[in-house]
C-alpha positions as CSV (number, residue, x, y, z in Angstrom):
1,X,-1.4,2.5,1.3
2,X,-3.2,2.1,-2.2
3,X,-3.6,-1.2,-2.1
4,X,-3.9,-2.4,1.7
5,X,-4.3,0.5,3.7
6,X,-6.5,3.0,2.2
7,X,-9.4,4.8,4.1
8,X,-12.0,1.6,4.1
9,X,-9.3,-0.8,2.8
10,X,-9.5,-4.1,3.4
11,X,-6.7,-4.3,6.4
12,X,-7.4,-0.8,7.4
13,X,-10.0,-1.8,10.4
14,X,-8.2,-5.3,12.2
15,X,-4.6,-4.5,11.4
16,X,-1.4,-1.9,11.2
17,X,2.0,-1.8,9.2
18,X,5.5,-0.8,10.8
19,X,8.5,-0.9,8.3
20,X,12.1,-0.3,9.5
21,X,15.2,0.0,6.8
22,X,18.7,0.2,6.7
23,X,20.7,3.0,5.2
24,X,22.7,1.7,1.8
25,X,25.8,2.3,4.0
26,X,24.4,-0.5,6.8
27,X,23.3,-3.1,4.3
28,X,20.0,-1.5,3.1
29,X,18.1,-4.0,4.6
30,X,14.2,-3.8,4.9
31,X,11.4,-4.9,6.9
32,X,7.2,-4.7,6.5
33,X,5.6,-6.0,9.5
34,X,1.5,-6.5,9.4
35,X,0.3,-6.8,12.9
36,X,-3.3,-7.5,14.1
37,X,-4.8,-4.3,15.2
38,X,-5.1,-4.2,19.0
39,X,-6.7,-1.4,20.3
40,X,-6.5,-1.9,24.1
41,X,-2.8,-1.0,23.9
42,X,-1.1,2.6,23.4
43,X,0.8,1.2,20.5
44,X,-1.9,-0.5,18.6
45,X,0.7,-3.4,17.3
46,X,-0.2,-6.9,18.4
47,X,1.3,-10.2,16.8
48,X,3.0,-10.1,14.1
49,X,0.4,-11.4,10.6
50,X,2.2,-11.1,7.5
51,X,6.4,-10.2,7.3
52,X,8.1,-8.8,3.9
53,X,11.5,-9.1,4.2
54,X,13.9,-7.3,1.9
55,X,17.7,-8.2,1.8
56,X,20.1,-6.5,-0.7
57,X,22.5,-9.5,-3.0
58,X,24.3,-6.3,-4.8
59,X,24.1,-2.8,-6.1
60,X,20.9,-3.7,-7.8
61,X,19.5,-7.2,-6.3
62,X,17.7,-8.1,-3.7
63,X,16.1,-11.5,-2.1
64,X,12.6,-10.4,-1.6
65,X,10.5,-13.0,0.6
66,X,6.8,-12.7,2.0
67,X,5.7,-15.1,5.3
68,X,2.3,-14.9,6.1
69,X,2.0,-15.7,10.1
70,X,-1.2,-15.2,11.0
71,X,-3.1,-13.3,7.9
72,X,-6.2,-15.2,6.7
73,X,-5.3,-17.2,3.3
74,X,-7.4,-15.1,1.0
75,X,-5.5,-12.2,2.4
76,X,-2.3,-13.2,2.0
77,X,-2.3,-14.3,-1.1
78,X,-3.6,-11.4,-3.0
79,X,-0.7,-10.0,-0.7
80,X,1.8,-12.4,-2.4
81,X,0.7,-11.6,-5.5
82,X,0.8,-8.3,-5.4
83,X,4.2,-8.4,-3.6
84,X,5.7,-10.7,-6.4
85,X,4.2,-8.2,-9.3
86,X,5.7,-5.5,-7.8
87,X,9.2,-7.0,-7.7
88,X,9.1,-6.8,-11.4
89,X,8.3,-3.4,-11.4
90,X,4.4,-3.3,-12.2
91,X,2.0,-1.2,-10.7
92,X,-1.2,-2.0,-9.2
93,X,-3.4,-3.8,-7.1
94,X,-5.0,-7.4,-6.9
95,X,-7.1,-8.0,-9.8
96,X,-8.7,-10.6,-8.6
97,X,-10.1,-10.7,-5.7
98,X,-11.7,-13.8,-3.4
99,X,-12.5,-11.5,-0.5
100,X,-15.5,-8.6,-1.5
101,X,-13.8,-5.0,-0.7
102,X,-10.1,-5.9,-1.4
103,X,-10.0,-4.6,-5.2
104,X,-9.7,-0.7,-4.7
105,X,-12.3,1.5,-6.7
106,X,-10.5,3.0,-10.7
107,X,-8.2,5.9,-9.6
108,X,-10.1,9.0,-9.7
109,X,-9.0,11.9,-12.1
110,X,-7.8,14.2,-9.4
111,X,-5.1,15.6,-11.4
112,X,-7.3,16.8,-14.4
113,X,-8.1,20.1,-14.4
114,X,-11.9,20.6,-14.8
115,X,-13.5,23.4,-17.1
116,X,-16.0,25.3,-15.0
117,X,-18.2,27.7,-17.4
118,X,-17.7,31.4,-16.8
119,X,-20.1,34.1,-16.5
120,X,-19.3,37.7,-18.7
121,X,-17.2,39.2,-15.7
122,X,-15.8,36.5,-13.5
123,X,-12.6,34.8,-14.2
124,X,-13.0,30.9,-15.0
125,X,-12.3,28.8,-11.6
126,X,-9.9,25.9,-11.2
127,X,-9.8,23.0,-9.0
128,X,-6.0,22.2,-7.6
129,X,-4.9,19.0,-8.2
130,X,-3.9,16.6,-5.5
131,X,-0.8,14.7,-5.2
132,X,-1.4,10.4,-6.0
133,X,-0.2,9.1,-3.2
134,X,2.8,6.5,-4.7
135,X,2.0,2.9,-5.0
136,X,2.5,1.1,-1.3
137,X,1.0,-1.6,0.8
C-alpha cells in the first residue's frame, strides 16, 4: 500500500491486488495477485499482471518467487526489486525509478507532535498522531 497502492500511486488507477494465505497449520502458504483494473465488472479483477508467490521450506524459510504476466517491464521490475529487498528484511520503496510518479514523496512527520503557541488563558493545542500504515505492496 506504500509503495504500489497508495492514493495516486503508480498502479492505483489500471490495476488491483487480492492476496489469499494459509494458516501455519495448512502450510502457510501465500499468494499476491496484480490484476488489470477492469471496471465494467462488479469485481473489478481482470487478468492476472504480476503473481508473488510465497511457499514455506521450514519454521523460518520460505521460496519467495515474483512472475510478471502482463505488468509493463518498467513496472515489474521496480516490483522485483523491491520484492527481493524486502525478503532481506529492508524497508522501502524503489529508489530508482524509470517510470515518473513511482518513487513515493519522503514520509511525512505525522507522528510528531507540533508546538502550537498559546495565548495567556487557553491551554496549548495538540494535533493526534496518525497511525503509518506498515510497509506493503
Amino acid at each position: 500500500m506504500t509503495c504500489w497502492f497508495p492514493v495516486g500511486g503508480p498502479l492505483k488507477k489500471d490495476y488491483v491486488f487480492h492476496a489469499t494465505a494459509d494458516a501455519p497449520s495448512r502450510g502457510g502458504k501465500a499468494e499476491i495477485v496484480i490484476h488489470e483494473r477492469d471496471s465494467s465488472q462488479p469485481n473489478p479483477r481482470g487478468p492476472k499482471a504480476f503473481v508473488i508467490a510465497i511457499q514455506p521450506t521450514g519454521d523460518s524459510s520460505a521460496n519467495l518467487t515474483a512472475e510478471n504476466r502482463k505488468m509493463p517491464n518498467p513496472f515489474a521490475a521496480a516490483m522485483t526489486d523491491d520484492i527481493s529487498r524486502w525478503a532481506k528484511g529492508t524497508d522501502g520503496c524503489a529508489t530508482t525509478s524509470p517510470t515518473p510518479g513511482w518513487i513515493p514523496a519522503p514520509p511525512e512527520t505525522a507522528n510528531a507532535v507540533q508546538p502550537v503557541k498559546k495565548s495567556k488563558d487557553q491551554k496549548p493545542k495538540v494535533k493526534a498522531a496518525q497511525a503509518k500504515p506498515a510497509q506493503q505492496p
